[in-house]
Backbone bond lengths (Angstrom), bond angles and torsions (degrees), N, CA, C in turn:
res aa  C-N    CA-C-N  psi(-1)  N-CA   C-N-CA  omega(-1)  CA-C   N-CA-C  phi
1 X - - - 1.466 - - 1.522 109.29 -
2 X 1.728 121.54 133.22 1.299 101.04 -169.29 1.380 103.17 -115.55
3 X 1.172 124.60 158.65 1.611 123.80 -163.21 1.419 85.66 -88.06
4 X 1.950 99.13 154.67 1.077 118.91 171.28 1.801 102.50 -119.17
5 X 1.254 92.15 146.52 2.007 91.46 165.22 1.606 117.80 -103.41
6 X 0.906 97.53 143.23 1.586 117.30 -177.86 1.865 108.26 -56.07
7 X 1.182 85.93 123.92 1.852 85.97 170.73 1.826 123.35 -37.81
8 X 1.195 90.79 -58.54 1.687 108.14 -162.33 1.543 98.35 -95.42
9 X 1.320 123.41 10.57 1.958 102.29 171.00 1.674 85.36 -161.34
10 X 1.448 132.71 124.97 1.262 157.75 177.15 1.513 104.19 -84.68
11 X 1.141 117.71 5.16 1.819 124.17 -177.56 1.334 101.09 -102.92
12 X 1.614 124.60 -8.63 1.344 105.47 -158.84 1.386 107.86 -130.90
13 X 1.398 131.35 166.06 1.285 109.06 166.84 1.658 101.77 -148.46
14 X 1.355 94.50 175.42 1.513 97.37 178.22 1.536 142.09 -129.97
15 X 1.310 135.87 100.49 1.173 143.02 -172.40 1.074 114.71 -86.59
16 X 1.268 131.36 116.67 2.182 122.39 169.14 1.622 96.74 49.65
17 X 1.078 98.51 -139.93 1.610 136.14 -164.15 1.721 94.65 -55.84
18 X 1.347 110.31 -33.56 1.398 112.29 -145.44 1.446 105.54 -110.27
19 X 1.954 122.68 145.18 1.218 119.97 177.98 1.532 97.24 -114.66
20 X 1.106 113.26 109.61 1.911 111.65 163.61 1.176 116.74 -74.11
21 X 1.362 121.49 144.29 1.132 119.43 -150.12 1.727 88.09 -116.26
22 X 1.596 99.36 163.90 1.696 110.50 157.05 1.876 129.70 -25.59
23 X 1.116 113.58 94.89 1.556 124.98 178.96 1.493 106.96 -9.58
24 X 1.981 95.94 -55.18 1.476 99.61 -133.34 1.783 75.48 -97.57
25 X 0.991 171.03 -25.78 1.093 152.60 121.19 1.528 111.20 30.13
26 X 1.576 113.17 -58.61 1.318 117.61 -145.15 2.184 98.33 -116.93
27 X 1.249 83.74 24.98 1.537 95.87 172.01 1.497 102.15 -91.00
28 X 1.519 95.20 120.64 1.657 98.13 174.95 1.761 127.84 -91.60
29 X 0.723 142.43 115.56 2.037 118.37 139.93 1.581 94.22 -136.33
30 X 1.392 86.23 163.49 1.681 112.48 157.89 1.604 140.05 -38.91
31 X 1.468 83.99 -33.63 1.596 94.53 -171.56 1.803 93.27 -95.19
32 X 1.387 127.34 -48.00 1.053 144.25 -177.36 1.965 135.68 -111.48
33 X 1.504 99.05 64.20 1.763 86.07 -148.21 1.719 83.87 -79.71
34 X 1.028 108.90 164.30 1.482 141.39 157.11 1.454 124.40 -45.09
35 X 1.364 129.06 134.22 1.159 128.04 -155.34 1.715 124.39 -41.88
36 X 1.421 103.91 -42.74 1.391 115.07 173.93 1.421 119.73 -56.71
37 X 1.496 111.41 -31.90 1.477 104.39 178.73 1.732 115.03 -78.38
38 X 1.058 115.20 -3.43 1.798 106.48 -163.48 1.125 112.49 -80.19
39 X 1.316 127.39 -11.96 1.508 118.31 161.58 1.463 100.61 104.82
40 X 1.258 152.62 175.68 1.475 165.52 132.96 1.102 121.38 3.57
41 X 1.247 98.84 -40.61 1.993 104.57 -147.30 1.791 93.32 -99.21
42 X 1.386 112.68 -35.37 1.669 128.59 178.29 1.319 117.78 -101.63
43 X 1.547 124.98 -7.27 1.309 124.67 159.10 1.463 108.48 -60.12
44 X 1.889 93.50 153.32 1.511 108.94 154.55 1.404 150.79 -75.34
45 X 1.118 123.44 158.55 1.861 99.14 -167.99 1.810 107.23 -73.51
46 X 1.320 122.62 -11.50 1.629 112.26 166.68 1.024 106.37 -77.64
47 X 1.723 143.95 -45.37 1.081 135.83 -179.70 1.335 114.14 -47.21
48 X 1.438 134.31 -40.21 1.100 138.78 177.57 1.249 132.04 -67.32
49 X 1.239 101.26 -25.31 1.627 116.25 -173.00 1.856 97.02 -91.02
50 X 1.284 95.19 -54.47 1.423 89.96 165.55 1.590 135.51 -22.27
51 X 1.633 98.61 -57.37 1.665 125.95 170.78 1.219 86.75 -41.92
52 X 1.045 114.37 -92.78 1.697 127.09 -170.14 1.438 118.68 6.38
53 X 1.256 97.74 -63.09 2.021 106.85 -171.24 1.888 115.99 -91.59
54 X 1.142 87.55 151.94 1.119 105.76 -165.39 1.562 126.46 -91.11
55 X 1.557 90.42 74.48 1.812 112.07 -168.70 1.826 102.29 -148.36
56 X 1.350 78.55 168.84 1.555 101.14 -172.94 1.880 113.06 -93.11
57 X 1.376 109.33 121.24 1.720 108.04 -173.80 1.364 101.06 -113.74
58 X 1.463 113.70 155.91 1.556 115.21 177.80 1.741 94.93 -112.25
59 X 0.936 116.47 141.74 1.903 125.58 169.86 1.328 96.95 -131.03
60 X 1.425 94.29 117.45 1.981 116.37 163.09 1.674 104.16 -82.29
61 X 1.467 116.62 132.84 0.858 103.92 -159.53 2.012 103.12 -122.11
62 X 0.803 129.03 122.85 1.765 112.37 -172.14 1.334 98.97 -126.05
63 X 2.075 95.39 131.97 1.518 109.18 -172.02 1.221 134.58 -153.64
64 X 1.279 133.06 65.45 1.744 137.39 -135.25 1.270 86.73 73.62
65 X 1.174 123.18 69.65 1.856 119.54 132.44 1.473 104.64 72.41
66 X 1.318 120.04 -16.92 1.516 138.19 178.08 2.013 98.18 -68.94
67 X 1.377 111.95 162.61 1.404 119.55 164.05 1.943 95.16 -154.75
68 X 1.162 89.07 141.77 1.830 123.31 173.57 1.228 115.91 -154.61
69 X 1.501 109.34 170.28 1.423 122.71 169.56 1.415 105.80 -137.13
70 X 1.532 91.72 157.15 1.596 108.02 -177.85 2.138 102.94 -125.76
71 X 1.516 86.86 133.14 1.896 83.28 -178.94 1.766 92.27 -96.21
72 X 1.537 109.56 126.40 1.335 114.69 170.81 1.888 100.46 -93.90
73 X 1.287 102.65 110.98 1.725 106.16 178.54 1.228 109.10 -98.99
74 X 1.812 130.48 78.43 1.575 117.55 177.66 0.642 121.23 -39.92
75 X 1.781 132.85 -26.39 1.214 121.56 -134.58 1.532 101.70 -95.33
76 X 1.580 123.52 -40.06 1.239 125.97 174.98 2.122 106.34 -96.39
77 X 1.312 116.30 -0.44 1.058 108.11 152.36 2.310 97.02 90.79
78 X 1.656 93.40 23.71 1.859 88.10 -162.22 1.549 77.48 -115.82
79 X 1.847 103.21 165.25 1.088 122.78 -178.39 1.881 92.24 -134.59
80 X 1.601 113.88 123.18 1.030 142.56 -172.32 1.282 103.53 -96.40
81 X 1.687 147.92 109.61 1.344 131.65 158.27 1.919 112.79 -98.01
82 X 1.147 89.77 115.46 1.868 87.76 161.48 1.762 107.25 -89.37
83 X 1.188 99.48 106.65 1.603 109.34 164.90 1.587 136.44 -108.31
84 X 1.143 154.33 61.10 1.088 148.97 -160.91 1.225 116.87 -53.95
85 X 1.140 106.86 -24.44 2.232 105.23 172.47 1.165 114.89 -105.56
86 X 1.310 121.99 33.70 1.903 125.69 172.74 1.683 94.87 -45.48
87 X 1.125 149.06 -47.30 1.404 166.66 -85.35 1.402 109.65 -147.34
88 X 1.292 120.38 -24.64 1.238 140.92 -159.86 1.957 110.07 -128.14
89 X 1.593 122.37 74.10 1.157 121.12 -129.53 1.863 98.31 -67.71
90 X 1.453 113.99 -40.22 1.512 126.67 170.31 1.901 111.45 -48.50
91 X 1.367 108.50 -23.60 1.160 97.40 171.82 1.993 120.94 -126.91
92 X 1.584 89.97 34.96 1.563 72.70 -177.74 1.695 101.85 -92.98
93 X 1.535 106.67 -169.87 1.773 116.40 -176.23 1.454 92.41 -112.71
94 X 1.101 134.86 31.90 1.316 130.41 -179.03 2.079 113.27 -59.85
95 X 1.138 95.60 -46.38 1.320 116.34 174.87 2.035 107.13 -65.99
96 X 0.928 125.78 -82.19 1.194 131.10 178.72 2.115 92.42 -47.55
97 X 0.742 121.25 -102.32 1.131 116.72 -179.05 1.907 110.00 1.31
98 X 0.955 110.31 -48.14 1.953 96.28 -165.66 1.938 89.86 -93.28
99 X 1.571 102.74 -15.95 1.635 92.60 -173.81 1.600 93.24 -64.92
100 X 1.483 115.46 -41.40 1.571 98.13 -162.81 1.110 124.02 -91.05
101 X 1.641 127.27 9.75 1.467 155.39 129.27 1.398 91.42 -25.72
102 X 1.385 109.41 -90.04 1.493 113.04 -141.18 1.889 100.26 -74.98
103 X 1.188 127.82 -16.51 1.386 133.73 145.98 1.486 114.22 -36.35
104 X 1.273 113.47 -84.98 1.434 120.55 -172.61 1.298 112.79 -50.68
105 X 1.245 116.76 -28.59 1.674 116.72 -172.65 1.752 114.92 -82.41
106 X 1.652 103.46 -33.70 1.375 107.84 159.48 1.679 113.32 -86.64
107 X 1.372 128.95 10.17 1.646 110.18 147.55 1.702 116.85 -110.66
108 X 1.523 100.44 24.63 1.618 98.05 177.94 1.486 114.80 -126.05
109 X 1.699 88.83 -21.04 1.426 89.47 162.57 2.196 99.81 91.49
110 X 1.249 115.71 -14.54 1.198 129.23 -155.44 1.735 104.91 -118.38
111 X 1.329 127.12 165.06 1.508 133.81 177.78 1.618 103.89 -89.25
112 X 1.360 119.46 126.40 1.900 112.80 168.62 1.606 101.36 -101.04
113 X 1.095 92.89 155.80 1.600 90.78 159.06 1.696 104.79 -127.36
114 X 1.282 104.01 167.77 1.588 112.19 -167.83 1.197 119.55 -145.88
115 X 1.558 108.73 130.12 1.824 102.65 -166.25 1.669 84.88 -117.39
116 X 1.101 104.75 169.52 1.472 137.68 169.77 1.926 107.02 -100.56
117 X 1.167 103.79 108.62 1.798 90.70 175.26 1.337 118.74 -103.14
118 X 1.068 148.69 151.24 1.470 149.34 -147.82 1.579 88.75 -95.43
119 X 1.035 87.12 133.19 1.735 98.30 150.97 1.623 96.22 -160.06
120 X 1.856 94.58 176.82 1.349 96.79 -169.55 1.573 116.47 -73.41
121 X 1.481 117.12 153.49 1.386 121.18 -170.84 1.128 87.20 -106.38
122 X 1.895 104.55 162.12 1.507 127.69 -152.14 1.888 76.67 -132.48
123 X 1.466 123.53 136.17 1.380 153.68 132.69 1.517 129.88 -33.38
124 X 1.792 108.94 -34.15 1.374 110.40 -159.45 1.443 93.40 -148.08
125 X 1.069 121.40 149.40 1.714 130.06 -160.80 1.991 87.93 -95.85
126 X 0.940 129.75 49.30 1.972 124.88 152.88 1.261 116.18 -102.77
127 X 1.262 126.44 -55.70 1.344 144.16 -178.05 1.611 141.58 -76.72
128 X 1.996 101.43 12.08 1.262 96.53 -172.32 1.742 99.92 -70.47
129 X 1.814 107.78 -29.25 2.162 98.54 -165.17 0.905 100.55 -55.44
130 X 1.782 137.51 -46.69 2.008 118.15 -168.04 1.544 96.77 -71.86
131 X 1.154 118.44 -44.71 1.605 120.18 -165.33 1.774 87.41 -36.43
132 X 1.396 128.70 -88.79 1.226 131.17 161.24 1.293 134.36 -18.15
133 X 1.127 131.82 -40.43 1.461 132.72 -175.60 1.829 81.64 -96.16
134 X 0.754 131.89 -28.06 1.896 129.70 165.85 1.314 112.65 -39.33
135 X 1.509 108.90 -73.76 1.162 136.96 -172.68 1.475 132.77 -66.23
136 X 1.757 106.46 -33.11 1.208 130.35 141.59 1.527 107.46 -38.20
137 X 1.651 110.46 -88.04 1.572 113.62 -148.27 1.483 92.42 -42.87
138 X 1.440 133.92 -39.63 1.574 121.23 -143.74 1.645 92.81 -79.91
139 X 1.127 119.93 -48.33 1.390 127.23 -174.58 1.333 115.41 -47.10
140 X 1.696 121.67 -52.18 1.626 114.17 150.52 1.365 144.03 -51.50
141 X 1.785 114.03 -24.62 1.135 115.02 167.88 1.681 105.87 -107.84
142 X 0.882 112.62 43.70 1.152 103.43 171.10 1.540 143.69 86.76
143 X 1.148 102.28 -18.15 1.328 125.43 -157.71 1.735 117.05 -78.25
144 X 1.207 124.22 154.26 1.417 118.56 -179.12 1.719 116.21 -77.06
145 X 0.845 156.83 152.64 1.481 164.22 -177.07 1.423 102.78 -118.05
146 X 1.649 102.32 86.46 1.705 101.46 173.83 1.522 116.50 -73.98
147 X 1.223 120.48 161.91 1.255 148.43 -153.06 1.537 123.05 -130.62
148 X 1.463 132.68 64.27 1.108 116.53 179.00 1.431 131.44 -70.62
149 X 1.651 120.88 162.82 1.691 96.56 -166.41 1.907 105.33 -89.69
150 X 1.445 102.93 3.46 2.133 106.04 -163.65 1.233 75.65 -104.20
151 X 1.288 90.78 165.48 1.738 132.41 164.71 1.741 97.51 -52.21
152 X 1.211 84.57 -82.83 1.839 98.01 -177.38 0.901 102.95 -31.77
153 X 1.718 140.26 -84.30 1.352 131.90 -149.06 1.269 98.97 -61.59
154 X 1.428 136.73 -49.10 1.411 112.52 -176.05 1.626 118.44 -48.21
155 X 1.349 116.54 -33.39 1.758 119.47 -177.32 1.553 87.74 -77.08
156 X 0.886 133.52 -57.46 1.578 119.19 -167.31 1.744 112.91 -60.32
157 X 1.650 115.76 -19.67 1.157 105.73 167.45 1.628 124.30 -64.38
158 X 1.301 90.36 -56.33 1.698 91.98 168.16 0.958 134.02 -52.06
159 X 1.620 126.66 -31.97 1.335 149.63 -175.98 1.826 92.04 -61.17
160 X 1.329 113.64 -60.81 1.303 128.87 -168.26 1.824 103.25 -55.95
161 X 1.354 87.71 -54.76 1.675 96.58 173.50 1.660 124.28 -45.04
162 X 1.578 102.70 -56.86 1.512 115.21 147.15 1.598 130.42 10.23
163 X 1.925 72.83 -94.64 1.302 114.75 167.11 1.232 136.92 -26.78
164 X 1.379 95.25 -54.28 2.142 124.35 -173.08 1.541 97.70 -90.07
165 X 1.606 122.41 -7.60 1.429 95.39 -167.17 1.874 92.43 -108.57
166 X 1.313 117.67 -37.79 1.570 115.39 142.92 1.477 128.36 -14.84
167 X 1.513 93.73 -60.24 1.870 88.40 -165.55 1.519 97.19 -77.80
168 X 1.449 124.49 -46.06 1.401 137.33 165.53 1.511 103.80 -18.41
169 X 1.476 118.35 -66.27 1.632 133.17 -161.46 1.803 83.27 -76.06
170 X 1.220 138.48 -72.81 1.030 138.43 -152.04 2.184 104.09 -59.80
171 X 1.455 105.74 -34.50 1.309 105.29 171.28 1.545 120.79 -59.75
172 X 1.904 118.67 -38.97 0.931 134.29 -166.25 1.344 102.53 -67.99
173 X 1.444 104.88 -59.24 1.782 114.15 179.03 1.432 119.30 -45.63
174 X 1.650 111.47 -30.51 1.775 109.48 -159.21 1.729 78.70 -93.74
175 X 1.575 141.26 -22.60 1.298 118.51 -174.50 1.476 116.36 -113.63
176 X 2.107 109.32 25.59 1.070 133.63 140.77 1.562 95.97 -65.38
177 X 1.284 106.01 -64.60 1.875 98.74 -156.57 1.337 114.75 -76.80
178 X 1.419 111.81 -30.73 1.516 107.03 162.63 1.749 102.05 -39.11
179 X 1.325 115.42 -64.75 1.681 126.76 -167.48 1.571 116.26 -46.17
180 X 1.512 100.49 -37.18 1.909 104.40 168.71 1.066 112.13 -83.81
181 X 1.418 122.25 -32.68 1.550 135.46 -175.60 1.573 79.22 -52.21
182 X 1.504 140.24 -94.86 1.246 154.12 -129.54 1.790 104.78 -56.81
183 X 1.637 90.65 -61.35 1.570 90.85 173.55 1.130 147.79 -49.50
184 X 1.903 94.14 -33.29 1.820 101.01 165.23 1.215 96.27 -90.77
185 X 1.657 162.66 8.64 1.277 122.01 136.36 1.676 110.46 -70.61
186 X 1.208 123.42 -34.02 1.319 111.70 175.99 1.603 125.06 -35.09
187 X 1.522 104.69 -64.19 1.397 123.32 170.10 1.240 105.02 -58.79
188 X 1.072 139.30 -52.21 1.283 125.50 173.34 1.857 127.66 -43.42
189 X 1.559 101.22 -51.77 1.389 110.46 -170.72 1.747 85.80 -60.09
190 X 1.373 106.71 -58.84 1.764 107.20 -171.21 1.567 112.71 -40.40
191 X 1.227 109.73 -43.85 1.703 117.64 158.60 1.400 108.29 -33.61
192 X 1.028 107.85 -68.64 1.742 123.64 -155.83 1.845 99.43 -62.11
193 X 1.519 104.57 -50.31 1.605 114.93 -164.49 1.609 91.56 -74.39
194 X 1.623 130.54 -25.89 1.615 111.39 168.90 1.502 111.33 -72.28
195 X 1.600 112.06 -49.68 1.304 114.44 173.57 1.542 113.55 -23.79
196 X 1.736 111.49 -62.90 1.220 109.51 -161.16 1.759 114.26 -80.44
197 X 1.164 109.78 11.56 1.513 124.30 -151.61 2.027 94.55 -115.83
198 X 1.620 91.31 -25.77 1.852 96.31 -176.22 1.780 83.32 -93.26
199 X 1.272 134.68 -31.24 1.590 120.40 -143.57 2.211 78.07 -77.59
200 X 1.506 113.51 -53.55 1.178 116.94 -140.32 1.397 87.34 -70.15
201 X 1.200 120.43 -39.25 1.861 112.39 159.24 0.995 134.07 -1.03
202 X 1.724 104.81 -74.21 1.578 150.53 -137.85 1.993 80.20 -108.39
203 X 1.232 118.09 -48.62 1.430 98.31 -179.81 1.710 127.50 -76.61
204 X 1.893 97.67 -19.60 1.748 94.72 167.59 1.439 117.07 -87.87
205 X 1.805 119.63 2.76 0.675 99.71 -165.67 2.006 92.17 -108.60
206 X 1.445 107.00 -11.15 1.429 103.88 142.66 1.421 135.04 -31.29
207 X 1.351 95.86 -68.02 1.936 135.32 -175.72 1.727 71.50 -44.47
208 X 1.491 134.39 -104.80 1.412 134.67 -160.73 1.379 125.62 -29.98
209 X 1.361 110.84 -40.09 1.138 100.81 -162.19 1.838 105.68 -91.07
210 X 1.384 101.92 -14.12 1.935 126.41 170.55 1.575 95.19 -53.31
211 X 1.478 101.83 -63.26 1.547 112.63 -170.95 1.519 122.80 -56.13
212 X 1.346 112.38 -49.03 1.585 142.23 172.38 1.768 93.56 -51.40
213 X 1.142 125.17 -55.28 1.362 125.17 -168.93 1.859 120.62 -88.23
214 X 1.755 108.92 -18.02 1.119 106.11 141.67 1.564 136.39 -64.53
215 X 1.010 101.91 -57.17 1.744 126.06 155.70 1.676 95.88 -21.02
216 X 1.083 110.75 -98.14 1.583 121.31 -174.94 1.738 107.56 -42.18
217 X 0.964 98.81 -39.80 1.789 100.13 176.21 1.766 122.66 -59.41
218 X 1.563 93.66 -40.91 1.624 111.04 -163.64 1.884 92.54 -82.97
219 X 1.341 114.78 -23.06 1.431 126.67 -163.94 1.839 105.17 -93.63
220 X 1.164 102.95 -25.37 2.204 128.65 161.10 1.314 95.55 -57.24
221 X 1.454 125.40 -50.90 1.632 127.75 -128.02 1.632 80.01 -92.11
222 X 1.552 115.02 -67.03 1.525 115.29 -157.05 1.534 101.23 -72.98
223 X 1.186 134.50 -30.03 1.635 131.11 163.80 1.530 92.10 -42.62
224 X 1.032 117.86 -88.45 1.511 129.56 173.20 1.269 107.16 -22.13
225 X 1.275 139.37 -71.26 1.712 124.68 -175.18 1.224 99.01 -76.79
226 X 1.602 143.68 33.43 1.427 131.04 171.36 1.580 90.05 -108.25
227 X 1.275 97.97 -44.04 1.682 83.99 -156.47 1.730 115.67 -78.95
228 X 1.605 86.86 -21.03 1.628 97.59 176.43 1.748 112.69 -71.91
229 X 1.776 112.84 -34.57 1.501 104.07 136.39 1.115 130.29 -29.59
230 X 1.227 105.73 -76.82 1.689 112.90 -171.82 1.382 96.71 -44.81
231 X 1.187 134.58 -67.61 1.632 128.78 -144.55 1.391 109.47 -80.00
232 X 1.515 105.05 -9.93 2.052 95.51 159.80 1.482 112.07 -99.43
233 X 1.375 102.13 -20.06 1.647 97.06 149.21 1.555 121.63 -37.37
234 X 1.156 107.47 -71.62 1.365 148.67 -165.30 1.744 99.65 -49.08
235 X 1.220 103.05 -73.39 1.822 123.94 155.70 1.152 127.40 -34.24
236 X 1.517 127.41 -58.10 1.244 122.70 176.91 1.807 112.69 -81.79
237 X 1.538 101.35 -12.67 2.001 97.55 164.80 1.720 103.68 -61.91
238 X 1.475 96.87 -52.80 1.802 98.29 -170.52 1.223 131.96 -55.72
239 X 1.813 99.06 -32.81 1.612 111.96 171.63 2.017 97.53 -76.10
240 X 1.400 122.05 -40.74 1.505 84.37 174.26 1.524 136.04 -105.26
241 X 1.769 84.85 33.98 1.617 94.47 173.35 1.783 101.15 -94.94
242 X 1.428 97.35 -16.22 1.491 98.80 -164.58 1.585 112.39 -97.06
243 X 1.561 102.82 -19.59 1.440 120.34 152.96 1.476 96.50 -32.81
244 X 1.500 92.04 -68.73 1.539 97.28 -129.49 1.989 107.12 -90.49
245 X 1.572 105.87 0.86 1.444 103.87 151.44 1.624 120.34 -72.25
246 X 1.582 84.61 -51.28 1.930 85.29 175.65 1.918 112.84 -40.87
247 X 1.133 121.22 -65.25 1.376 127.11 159.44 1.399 125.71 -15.14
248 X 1.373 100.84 -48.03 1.298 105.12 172.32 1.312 139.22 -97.42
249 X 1.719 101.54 -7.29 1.273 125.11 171.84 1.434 102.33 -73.38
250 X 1.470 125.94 -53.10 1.106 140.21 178.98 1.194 117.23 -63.98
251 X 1.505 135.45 -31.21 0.791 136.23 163.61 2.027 130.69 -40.84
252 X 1.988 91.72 -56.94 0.835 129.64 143.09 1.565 126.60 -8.09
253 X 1.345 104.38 -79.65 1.350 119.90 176.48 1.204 93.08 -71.91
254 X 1.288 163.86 -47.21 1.139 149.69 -138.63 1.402 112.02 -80.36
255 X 1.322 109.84 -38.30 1.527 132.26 149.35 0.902 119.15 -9.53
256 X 1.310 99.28 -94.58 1.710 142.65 169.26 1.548 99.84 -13.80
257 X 1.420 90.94 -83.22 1.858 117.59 -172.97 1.999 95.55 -37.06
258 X 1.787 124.00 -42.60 1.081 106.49 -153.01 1.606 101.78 -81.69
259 X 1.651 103.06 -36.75 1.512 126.06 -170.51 2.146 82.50 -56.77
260 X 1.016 140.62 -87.22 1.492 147.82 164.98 1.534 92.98 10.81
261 X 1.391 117.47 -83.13 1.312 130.79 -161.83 1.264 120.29 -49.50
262 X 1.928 102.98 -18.43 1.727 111.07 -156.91 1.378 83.02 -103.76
263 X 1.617 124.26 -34.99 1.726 97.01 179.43 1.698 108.01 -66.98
264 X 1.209 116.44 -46.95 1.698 120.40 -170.54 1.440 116.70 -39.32
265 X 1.025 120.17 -41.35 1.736 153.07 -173.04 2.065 81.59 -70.30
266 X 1.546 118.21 -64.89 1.575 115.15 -155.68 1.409 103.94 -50.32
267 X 1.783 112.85 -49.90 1.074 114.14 -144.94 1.793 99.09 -87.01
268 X 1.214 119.70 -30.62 1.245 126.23 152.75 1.922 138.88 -20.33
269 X 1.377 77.03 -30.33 1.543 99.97 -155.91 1.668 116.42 -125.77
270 X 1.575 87.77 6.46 1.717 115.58 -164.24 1.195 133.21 20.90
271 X 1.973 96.46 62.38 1.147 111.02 -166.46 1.305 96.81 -142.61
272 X 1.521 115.54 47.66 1.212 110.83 -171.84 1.496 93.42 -109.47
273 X 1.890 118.72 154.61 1.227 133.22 -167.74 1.375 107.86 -122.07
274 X 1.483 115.70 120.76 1.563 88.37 171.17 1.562 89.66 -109.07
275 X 1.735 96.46 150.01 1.651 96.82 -165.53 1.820 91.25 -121.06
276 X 1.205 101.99 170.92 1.715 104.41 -167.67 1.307 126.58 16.65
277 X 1.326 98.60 65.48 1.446 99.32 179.88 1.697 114.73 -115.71
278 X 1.741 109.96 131.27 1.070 129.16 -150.77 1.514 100.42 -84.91
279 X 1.374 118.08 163.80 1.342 112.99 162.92 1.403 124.13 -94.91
280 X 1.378 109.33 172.94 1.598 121.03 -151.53 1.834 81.40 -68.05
């Protein structure tokens, strides 16, 4: 479940049923307690308004190096402590705990009462933050907070807890990467299916321009055998126009040569005439 924050106050956030409140709120000492402890007169005006409504708040509380939470339930007016070092006298919240009793009761104006709920106790001052952020998550979703009565089983609970939240994180991560794994083949294949989508393009648009340039080629060729028609057209008129001047040139002379022969023969034969002939 993932917390949400409240529009109108950045201190707070929200899980299910439950509003967690500001960390540093729930920072304790003597000389300096944390907002929740100051009572009425040194509270803030969200803290107050807060009081007001009729819901359930979680306060993390940090105190000698210790961490807990306390469930503030307006609605029935009880104060819930999850403590894992009740047991451990240097690290219990015994102290902060009744300070923020007698706090809340002077900004509500009303009597709380306050239970202590069992959970498992910790031996060695490392492990109260998961013990807490443990005990927390189950408490927002719902969940029961088992209780063994040994030493051991309580360390083996957590151990187990550990355990499950590892393989949990380690499951999430491998079906993170499964999830990128998938997408870059996705994008990829989509790569591949544009790739092949620009090549078949690029090859009809080959195919056209192949075609376009046969076209124009085959359309070169018959221009080309027209005119080279035409020009033996053209050629064989000239050779039999030129035939047929020579012919007539020759002809011509042939004339000539006979008309020649017919005076040579006149004067020969002294029978030559000269006819219209002008004077000098």
């Amino acid at each position: 479940m993932k917390p949400k924050k409240k529009k109108n106050d950045e201190e707070t956030y929200t899980i299910g049923d439950y509003t967690i409140l500001d960390v540093n709120w729930g920072q304790y000492t003597e000389e300096r307690p944390g907002e929740i402890f100051k009572g009425r007169e040194k509270a803030g005006k969200p803290l107050k308004e807060m009081m007001e409504e009729s819901k359930k708040y979680i306060m993390v509380i940090h105190y000698s190096f210790h961490w807990s939470f306390v469930i503030l339930d307006n609605i029935k007016k009880r104060l819930s402590t999850y403590d894992s070092g009740v047991k451990i006298s240097k690290y219990s919240h015994k102290e902060p705990h009744n300070a923020l009793k007698r706090s809340i009761e002077d900004i509500t104006g009303k009597q709380w009462n306050m239970e202590q709920i069992p959970v498992p106790q910790q031996d060695e001052g490392e492990s109260c933050g998961y013990r807490m952020l443990s005990n927390l998550s189950r408490v927002t979703k719902g969940q029961e907070i088992r209780r063994g009565r040994e030493k051991e089983h309580n360390r083996l609970y957590y151990y187990l807890e550990i355990a499950q939240t590892l393989k949990d994180n380690q499951i999430k991560r491998n079906q993170k990467r499964k999830q990128k794994r998938k997408r870059k083949e996705e994008e990829e294949k989509e790569g591949e299916v544009e790739q092949e989508e620009i090549e078949e393009e690029q090859r009809q648009q080959r195919q056209k321009r192949n075609k376009k340039e046969n076209t124009e080629s085959k359309k070169r060729k018959r221009m080309s055998q027209e005119n080279k028609e035409q020009g033996n057209e053209e050629e064989e008129k000239e050779q039999k126009r030129q035939k047929k001047q020579n012919k007539k040139e020759k002809d011509t002379e042939m004339q000539e040569q006979e008309k020649e022969k017919r005076n040579t023969y006149s004067l020969r034969s002294d029978r030559f005439r000269v006819e219209n002939m002008q004077p000098d």
